[in-house]
N, C-alpha and C positions, 0 to 999 in steps of 0.2 A: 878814436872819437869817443866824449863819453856821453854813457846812458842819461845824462840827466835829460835832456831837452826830449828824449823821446817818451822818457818819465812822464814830465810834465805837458808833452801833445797826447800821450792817453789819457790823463787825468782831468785834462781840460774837454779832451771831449765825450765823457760819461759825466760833467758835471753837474746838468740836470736832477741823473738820476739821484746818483752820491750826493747833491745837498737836498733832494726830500729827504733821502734816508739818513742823513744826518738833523735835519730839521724834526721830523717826526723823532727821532731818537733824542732831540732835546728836548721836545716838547713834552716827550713821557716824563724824561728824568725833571721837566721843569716842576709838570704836575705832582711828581712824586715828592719835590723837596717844597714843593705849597702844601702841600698835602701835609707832609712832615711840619711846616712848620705850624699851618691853621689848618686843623681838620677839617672846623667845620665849612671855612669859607672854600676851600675847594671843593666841598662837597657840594656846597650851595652854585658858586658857579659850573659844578657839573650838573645837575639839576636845572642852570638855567640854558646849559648848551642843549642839552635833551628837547629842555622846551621848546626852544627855537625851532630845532628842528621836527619836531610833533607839528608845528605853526605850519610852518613850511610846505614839510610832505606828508602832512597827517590827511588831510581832503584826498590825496588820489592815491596814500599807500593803505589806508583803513577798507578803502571799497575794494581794492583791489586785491587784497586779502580777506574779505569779506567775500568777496564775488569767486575766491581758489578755495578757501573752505568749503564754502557751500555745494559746489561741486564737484569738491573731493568727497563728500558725505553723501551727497547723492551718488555719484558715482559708485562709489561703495555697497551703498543700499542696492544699488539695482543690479550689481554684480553680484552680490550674495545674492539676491531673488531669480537670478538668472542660473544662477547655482542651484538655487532649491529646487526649481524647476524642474531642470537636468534629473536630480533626484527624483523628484515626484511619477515622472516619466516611468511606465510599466514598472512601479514598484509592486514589491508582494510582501502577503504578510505567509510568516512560518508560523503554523500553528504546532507546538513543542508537547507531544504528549510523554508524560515521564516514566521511566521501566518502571518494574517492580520495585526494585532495590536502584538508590540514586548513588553513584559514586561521589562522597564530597569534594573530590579533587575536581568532579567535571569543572565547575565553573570558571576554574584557575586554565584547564584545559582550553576552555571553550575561547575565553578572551585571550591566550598565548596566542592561540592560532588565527586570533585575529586582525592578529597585529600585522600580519599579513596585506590587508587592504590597504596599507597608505600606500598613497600613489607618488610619483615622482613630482620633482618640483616644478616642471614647465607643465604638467598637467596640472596641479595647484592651481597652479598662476591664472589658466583658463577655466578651467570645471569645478575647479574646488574640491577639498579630502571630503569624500562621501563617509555618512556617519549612522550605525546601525540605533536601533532604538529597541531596548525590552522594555516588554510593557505586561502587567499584569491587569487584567481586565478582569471585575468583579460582575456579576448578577446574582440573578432569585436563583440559578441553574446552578452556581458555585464562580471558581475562577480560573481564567485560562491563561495559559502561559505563550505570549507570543512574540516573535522578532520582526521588527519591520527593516525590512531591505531593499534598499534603493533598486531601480532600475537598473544601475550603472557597475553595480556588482554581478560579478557572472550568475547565472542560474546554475543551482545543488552545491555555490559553494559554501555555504554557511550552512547548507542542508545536511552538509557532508562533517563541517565539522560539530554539529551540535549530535549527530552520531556518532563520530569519534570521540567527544567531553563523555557522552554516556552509553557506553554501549546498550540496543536494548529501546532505545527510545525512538519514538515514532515521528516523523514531520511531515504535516500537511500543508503543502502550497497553495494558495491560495489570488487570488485580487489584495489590493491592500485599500482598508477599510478604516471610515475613523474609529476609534477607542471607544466613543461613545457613541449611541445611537443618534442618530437625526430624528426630530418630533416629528409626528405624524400628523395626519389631518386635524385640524380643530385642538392641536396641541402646541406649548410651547415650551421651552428646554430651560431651566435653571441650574445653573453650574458655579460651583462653586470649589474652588482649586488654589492652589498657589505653586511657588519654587524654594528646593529647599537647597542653599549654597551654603558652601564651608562658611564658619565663621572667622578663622583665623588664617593667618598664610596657607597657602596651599604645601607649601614645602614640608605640612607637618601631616601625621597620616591621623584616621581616624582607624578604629579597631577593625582589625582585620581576621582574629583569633579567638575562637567560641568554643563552647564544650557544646551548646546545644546549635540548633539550626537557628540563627537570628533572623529569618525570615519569617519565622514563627507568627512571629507579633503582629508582621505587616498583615497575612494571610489572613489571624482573625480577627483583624481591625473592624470590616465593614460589615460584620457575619451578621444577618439581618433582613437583607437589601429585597424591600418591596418589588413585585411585579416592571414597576414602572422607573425603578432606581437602579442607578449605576455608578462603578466606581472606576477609578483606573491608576495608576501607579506609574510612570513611564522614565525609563531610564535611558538618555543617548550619549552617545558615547563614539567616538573616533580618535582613532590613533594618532601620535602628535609627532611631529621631527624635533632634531635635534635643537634645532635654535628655542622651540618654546621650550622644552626641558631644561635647555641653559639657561634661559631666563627664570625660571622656578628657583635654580640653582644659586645664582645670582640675589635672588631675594633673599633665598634663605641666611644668606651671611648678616642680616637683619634682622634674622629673630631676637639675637638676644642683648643686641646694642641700644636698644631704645632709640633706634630709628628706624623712620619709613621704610614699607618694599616698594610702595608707588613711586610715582615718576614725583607728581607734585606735592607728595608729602616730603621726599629727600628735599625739593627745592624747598621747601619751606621750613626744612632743616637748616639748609646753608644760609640762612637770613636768619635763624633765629640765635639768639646771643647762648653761647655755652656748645652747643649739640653738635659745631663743627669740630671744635677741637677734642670732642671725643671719636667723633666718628673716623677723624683722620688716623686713631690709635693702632695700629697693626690686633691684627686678630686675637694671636697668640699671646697679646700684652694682656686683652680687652678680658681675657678668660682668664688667663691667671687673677689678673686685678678683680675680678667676679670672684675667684675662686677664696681669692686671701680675704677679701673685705664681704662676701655673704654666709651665712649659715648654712651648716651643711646639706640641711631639707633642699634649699638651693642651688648649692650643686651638685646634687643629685638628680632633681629635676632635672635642668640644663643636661647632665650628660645622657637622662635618658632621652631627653629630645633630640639630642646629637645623634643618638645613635638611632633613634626611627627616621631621622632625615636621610641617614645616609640608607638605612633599610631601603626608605621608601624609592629612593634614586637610584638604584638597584636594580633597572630593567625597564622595562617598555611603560609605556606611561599611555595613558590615554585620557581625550577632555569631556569629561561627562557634565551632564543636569539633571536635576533628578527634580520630577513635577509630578502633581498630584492633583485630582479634581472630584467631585460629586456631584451625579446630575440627576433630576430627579426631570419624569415629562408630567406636567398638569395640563389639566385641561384650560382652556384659552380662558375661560369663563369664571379663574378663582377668584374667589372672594380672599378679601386681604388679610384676613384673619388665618385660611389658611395655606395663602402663601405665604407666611408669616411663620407659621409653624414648620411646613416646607423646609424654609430656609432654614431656621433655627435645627432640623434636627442633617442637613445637609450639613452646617457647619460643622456639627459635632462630628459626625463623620470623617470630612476633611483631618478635623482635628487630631483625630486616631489615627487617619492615617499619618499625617506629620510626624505624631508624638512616638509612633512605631521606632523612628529612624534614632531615638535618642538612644538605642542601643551600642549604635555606634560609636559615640561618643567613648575618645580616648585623650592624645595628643590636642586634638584637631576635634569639632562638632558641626553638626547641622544646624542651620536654622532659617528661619522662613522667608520668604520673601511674597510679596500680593504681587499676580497676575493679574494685567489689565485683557479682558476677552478671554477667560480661562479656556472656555471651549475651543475657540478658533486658536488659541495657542495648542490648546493639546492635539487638536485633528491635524493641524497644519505640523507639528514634527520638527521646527527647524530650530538645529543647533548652530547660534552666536557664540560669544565666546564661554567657555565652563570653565568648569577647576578639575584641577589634575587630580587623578588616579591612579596609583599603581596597580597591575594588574591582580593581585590578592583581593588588593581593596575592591575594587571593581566586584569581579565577582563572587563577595562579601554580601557585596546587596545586589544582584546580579545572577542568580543561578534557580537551579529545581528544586523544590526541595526537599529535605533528605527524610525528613519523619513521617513515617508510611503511617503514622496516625490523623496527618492533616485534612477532613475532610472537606469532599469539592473538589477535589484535585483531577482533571483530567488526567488519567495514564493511560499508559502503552498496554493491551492486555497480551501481547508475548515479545519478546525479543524478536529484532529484522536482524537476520543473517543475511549477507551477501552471499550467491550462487559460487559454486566452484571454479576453478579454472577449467574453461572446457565445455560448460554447458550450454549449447546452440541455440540460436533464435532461429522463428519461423519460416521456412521454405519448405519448398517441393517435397524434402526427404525431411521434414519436422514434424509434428505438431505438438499446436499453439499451447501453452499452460497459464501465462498470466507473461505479470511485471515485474520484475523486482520492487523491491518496497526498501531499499536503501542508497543512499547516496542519488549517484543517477540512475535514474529508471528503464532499466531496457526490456524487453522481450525474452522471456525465456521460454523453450522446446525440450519438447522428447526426441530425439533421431528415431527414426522407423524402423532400424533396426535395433536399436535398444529397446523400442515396444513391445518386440517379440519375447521380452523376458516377464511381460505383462505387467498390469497395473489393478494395484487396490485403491480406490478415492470412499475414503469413510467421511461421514459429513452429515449432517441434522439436516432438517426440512429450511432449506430460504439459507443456507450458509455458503450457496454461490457451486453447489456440485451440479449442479441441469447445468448452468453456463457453460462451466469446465468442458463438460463431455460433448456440449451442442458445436463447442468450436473445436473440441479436435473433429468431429462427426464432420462438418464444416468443410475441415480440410481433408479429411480424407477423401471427402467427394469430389473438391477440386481436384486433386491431386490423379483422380481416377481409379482409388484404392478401394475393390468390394470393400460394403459394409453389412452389415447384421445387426441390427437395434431392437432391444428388447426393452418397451416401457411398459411398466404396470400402472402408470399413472395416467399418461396420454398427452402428456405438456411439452414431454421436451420433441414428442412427433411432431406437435404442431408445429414448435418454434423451427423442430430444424426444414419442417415444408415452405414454411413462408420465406427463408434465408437462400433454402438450392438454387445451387448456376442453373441459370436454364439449360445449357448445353449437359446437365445431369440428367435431364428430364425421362430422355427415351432407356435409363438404365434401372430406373425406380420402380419397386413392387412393393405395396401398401397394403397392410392388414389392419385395418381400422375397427374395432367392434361397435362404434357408435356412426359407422358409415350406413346412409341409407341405399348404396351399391352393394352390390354382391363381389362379397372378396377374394380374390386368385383363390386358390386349390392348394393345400401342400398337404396328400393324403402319406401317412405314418407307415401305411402298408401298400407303398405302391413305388418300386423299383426295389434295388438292393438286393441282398443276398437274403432270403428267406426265413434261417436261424437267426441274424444278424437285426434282421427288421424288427420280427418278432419278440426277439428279448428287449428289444427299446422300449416296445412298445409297453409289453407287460412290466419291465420293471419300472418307467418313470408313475404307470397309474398305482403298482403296489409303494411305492415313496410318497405318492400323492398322497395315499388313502392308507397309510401303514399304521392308522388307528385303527382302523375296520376290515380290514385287508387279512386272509388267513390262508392257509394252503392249499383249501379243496378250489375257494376263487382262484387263488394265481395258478391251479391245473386246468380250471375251465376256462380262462380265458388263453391261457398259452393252445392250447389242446383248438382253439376255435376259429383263434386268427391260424394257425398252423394247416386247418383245414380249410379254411378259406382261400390262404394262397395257392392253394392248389385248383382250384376252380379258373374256368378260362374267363377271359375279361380284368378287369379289375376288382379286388378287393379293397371294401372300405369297410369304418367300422361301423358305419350305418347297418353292414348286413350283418353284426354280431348278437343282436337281438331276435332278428329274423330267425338263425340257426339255432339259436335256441328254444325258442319259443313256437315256432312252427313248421311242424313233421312235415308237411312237403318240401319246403324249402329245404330243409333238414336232409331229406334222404336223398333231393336232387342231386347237393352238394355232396354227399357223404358218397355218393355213388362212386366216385371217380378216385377216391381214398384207397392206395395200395401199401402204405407204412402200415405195420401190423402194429405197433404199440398205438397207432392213430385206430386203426379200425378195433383196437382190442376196447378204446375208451368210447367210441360213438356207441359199441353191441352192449359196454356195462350202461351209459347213460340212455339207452331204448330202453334196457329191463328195468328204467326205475318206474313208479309209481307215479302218478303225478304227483300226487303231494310230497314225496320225495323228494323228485326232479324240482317241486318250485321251490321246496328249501334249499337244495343245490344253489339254482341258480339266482336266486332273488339278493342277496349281495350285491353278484357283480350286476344283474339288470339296475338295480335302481340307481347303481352310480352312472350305467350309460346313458339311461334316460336322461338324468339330470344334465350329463354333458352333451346329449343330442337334441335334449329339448330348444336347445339357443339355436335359431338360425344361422345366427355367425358361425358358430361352430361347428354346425351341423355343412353350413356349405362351405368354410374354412378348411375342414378338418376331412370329411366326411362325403365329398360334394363328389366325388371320382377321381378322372385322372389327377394328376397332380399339372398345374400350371404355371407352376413354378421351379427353377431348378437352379437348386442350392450349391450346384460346381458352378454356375454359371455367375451366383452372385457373389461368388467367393472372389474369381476373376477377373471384376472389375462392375459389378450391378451394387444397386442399394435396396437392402429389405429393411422396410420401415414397422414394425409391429405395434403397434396400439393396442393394447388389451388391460384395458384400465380396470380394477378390481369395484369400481363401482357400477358398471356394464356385466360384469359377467359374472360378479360376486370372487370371492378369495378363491375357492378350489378350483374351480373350473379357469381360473386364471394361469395357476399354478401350471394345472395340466397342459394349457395349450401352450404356456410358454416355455415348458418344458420338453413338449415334443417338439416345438419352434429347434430349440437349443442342440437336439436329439441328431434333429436332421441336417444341422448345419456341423457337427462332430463329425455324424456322417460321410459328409460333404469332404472335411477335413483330409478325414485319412483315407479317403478316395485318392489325395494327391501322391501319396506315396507309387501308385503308377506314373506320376508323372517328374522326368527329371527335377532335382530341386534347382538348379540355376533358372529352370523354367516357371517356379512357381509362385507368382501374383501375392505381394503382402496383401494381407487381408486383414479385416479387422470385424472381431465380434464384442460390443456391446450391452453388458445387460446391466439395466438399474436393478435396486432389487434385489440382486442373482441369491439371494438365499432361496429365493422362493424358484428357481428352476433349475435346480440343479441336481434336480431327483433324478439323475441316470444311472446306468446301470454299471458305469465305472466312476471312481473315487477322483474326485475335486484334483487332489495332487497330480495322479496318470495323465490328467488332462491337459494340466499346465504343464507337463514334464513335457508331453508328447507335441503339444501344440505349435511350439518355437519351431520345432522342425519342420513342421507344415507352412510356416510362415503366415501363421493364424496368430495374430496378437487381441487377446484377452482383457477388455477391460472392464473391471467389477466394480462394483456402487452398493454400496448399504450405509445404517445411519447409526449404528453402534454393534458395536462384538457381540450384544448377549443376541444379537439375531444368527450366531453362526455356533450350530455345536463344536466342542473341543475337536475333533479331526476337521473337519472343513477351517477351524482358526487356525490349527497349525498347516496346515496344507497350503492358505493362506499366506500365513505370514513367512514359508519358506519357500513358495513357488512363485508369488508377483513378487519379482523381487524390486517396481517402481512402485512407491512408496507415494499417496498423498492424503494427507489427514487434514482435512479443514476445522469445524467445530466438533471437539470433542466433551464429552462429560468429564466427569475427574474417574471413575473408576475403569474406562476407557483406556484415558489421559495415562495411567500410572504403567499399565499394559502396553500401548504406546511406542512410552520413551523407551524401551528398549531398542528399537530402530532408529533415535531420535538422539540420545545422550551420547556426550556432555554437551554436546552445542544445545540444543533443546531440550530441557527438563520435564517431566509433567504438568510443571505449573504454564510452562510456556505453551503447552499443546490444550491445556482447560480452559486457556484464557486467550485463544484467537478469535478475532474478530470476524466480522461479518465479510464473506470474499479476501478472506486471509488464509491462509495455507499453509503446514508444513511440507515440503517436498524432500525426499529421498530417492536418488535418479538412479540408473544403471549407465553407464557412459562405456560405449566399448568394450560391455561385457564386465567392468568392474562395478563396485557399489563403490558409489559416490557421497560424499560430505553432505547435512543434511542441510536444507538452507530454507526461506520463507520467500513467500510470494503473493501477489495479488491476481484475483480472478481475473479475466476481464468482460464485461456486458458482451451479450452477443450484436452480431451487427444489426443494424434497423431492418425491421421487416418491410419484407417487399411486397408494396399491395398488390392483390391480386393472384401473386406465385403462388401460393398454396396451392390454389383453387385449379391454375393452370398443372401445377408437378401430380395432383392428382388424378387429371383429365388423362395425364399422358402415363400416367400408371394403367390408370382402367384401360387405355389404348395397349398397351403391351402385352399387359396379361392375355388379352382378346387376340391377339394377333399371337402371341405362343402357342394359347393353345390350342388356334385352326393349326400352326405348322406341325404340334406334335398330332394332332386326328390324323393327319393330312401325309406325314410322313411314318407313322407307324399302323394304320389301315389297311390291311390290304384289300383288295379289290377280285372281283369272281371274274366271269367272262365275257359279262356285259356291261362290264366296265363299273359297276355300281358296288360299294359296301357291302357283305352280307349284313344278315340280319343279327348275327353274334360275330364281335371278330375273333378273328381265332388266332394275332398276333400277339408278339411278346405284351406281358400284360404291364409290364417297368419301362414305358419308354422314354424317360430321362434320364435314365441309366445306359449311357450307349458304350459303355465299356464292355467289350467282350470276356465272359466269365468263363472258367475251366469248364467244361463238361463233368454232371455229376449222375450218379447215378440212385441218388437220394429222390423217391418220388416227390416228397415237398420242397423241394426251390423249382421253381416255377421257371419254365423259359420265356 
């Protein structure tokens, strides 16, 4: 059978299609050979088939492409504004304070790691690439360096890398605020600004390579700026993908052919007679042919812009704009003359600042552009389309600046170190120190048991050391850990009364000297061991008084309390005036005296004269006086039993001490806080009877401590001894020259936790020897206000030094004070009926005698060896 007839039933039936496609394919090749043979008349009736068809479907295809533009353009619009929005949403501004020394590489740092933010492309597509904005903000005050940061970007992370660009450099977060101020009442705002866009292709770079800071210029553009005037500089900037980078690329193959990078300038290329048949010439043709037929100036230029194109396409690219404004607020009411002038010296400004940017100028320059609503364009932030950057260029005009001559400049006054690996936040077994102050901000602690290796905090008046100490105080009472607090000031008692848990209340004992109550009892010579009491006693008043202080007093006053504890009852020091001064008292007591070195000194001081005897004695009398003359102290110190008991506050009680130097004067301060400190030592090494797994962290307190640490052993013994008691030490004063050379080094090798907040510089240099190399002197002279250096003990090792921020203590609680004091005065009153009550004893009619005749120390209820020494008293 042959194929033909099956040939010709396929052919016949596609023959629809096959004679369009035959017909069209004659009618091109017809046009082409009209064409060929009358240009112009086929060009004329192509022109008039056009027309026709324009006639035609020009009424419903012009609307209807009319009516798709239009809202593809709106559509647009309000997708970008739905974008901005996104943005707008819980944005913040970084306020960028700069170190001391500025690394110039930060900027390049700072924008690598930014490049980080682009987001993926179906996020694109919905939210749009979020885009960061620097902005230098000018006033009367100087100018501040800040980023504004979308809502949409995490929180600390740009906080984090503008710390990493410089190490050293401070950031404060904020609300995000406009650039310029808003006019105020009966005011209205004049601004004056514009944009400054490349001039030439984007494909080509502008200078990116300086011997000085090129910021220079911008910084003292506006140096000048009235009360009422302001400037602002604002640079935004977002990372770009690969398609817009190709298309940069794509233009650049334009620079040097003398045609367009735009869309509509190539079409109007391919219409214009000559510019197609060059442009269709291969590259490598187009540049030889440049190379052979131009001067060599010529190609030299060309290759050096070859090679900055390709420089600049070289790495992450970002699409910045860079705007400028001046705003000045007048009153609602100028006269035109001088809002006239206003403007004219606003423009100038502007001007400068514009004219700053011509630095840059290399390849590629700036140049101006008018803003319509300068203001609401710069307060409102939002980037349309920019021109590319590489990231050099970027931040080129984009970073800190490096010339530590530039005045105005907000800086950093020490380097933020980040905390060690290992250093705890607040709980049970903590306390509190502050915040860290870099990247993200957490909580940082002392462990409790690294406290016992104790704590030095040096720090100036208002530099945030009350706070420090009111919140570990804070926690220690939460926590249920005795305290001991020694304030010479009387502030930070307050603050920490108004702040106590209630449930602290019933453990609290209050020594207030500006209290119109009568304060508990803690008598110096009234429990303990006899020798033991005695020398406390006489050596903190010969430290007190060791200008006026000489041997014959520190033998009458030892020789007197030594006789006193021998008398039944309690001795206080009230009665050491008495004994001396008046022979019946005198011989009542002395009666009972069987120590012969005691009886050999009362039969030398009978045989003196009187005028003798009051030279003897008139020393140590007038210094009693003066410290008995105070009722506070007098019933403080001097009042009888004692009503308070310092193993008990160790335990888990709070002694609050108030003895403010302006109530009781400087010595008399000294003294009482000194025997305060005496009897809580005391207290101490009392625990050594008791198991140490059994024995209660505890914590002693004292601001000041220069001034009470006149005992009769050495600053170091104490700090050595004390960890073992599970007594942790924390000490406060406000510069070294307040500690003689052995109390500094004792000091500086027994607290071995470390916190120096504002220091001096001759301090400062003293210091960094705990502090170096991460913290220098200059970083320890120039911390700010509730800034910190910290040095930790972590597990028994010395730790890395790092910085930190204080933190406020919590809001006071109305009324607490007033209640934690009621139920102090309640306690003390209720102790000391239980100590009358359980150390009294009783005759046969059930009643008190009329002298008791029991142990005369009954807060001391430790059983003591039997001695046969007539002075320790049973």
């Amino acid at each position: 059978m042959s194929p033909h007839p099956v040939s010709g039933a396929m052919v016949g039936g596609s023959s629809p299609r096959v004679s369009e496609l035959l017909s069209t394919t004659v009618s091109a090749s017809g046009w082409v050979e009209d064409y060929l043979r009358d240009p112009g008349g086929a060009f004329a009736a192509l022109l008039g088939r056009l027309r026709d068809l324009a006639i035609t479907w020009g009424p419903i295809t012009v609307p209807v492409l009319a009516v798709l533009v239009t809202a593809v353009v709106l559509g647009r619009r309000r997708w970008q504004r739905r974008c901005h929005e996104l943005l707008l949403a819980d944005a913040r501004m970084v306020t960028v304070l700069a170190p001391p020394i500025v690394d110039p590489a930060g900027g390049a740092a700072l924008w690598s790691n930014l490049v980080g933010l682009l987001r993926p492309g179906w996020r694109r597509a919905f939210t749009g690439q979020p885009h960061v904005a620097c902005e230098y903000v000018f006033s009367e005050a100087g100018v501040a360096i800040r980023l504004w940061v979308p809502g949409l970007i995490p929180p600390g992370l740009v906080e984090r890398a503008v710390e990493a660009a410089w190490p050293g450099a401070h950031t404060r977060v904020g609300p995000a605020e406009p650039p310029l101020p808003a006019p105020g009442e009966g005011q209205w705002r004049l601004v004056v600004g514009g944009e400054l866009r490349l001039a030439r292709v984007e494909a080509l770079p502008i200078r990116s390579a300086f011997d000085a800071d090129p910021i220079r210029a911008l910084l003292g553009a506006p140096v000048g700026l009235g009360r009422d005037e302001h400037a602002c500089v604002q640079v935004l900037a977002r990372p770009v993908t690969g398609r817009r980078v190709q298309k940069a690329r794509r233009a650049a193959r334009h620079v040097h052919t003398g045609g367009s990078t735009r869309v509509i300038g190539r079409l109007l290329d391919l219409i214009t007679p000559g510019t197609r048949s060059r442009s269709r010439r291969p590259a490598s043709a187009r540049t030889a042919a440049g190379a052979l037929h131009s001067d060599p100036q010529t190609s030299l230029e060309y290759s050096a812009q070859n090679r900055a194109i390709v420089g600049k396409q070289r790495g992450s690219q970002f699409e910045t704009v860079v705007r400028y404004a001046v705003a000045a607020l007048l009153p609602t009411d100028t006269d035109e003359n001088t809002l006239r002038q206003a403007r004219a010296v606003a423009r100038g400004r502007a001007h400068a600042l514009a004219a700053s940017f011509a630095s840059y100028t290399e390849h590629n320059h700036y140049t101006r552009r008018r803003l319509r609503h300068p203001g609401a364009v710069i307060d409102h932030r939002q980037l349309g389309r920019g021109d590319l950057l590489s990231v050099p260029e970027l931040a080129a005009i984009a970073h800190l600046p490096t010339d530590e001559a530039i005045p105005g400049i907000q800086r950093a006054g020490a380097r933020a170190i980040a905390p060690p690996p290992g250093i705890v936040t607040p709980g049970p077994d903590a306390k509190p120190l502050g915040i860290t102050d870099t990247g993200h901000q957490r909580p940082v602690a002392l462990r409790v048991a690294d406290a016992r290796h104790h704590l030095h905090v040096l720090g100036a008046t208002g530099s945030g050391k009350s706070t420090l100490l009111g919140n570990m105080i804070l926690s220690d009472a939460e926590a249920g850990r005795g305290i001991v607090l020694v304030d010479p000031k009387g502030d930070l008692v307050t603050d920490v009364l108004a702040r106590l848990p209630r449930s602290a209340a019933d453990r609290v004992v209050v020594f207030d000297a500006d209290s119109r109550y009568s304060p508990p009892c803690l008598n110096p010579l009234d429990g303990g061991e006899t020798d033991l009491t005695v020398d406390n006693v006489v050596s903190v008043f010969r430290r007190v008084y060791a200008a006026f202080w000489g041997p014959r007093t520190d033998d009458v006053m030892r020789a007197a309390c030594l006789t006193l504890r021998t008398q039944e009852g309690v001795a206080t020091l009230a009665d050491l005036p008495k004994l001396l001064a008046d022979p019946a008292f005198c011989g009542r007591v002395t009666a009972g005296v069987a120590d012969p070195v005691l009886r050999g000194f009362w039969s030398w001081y009978e045989d003196l004269t009187d005028s003798t005897r009051s030279q003897v004695i008139s020393p140590l009398m007038n210094k009693l006086r003066a410290f008995l003359l105070r009722p506070f102290v007098r019933d403080a110190i001097a009042g009888g039993r004692s009503t308070v008991d310092m193993g008990e506050i160790l335990d888990g009680g709070i002694c609050l001490v108030r003895i403010p130097k302006g109530s009781l004067g400087e010595e008399t301060t000294r003294l009482v806080g000194s025997l305060v400190v005496a009897r809580t030592w005391q207290a101490a090494t009392a625990r050594a009877r008791t198991p140490q797994r059994l024995r209660r962290d505890a914590s002693l307190v004292i601001d000041e401590f220069h001034n009470f640490l006149n005992l009769p052993y050495p600053i170091e013994d104490m700090l050595a001894e004390a960890r073992g008691f599970r007594l942790a030490m924390t000490l406060a004063n406000q510069h070294l020259a307040q500690l003689h050379r052995e109390l500094r080094e004792g000091i500086s090798t027994n607290a071995r936790n470390k916190i120096y907040l504002n220091a001096g510089p001759e301090d400062a240099r003293e210091l960094a020897r705990h502090t170096a190399p991460r913290l220098t002197d200059h970083d320890l002279a120039h911390l700010g206000a509730y800034h910190a250096a910290a040095r930790l003990v972590l597990h028994g090792e010395q730790t890395q030094p790092f910085t930190l921020l204080t933190q406020p203590l919590p809001p006071a609680i109305p009324g607490r004070a007033r209640e934690i004091r009621a139920a102090a005065r309640t306690n003390t009153t209720r102790t000391h009926r239980t100590t009358i009550a359980a150390d009294t004893p009783t005759n046969d009619s059930g009643r008190p005698p009329r002298r008791p005749t029991g142990p005369p120390h009954p807060v001391d209820r430790t059983p003591r060896p039997p001695s046969s020494d007539p002075r320790r008293a049973r």
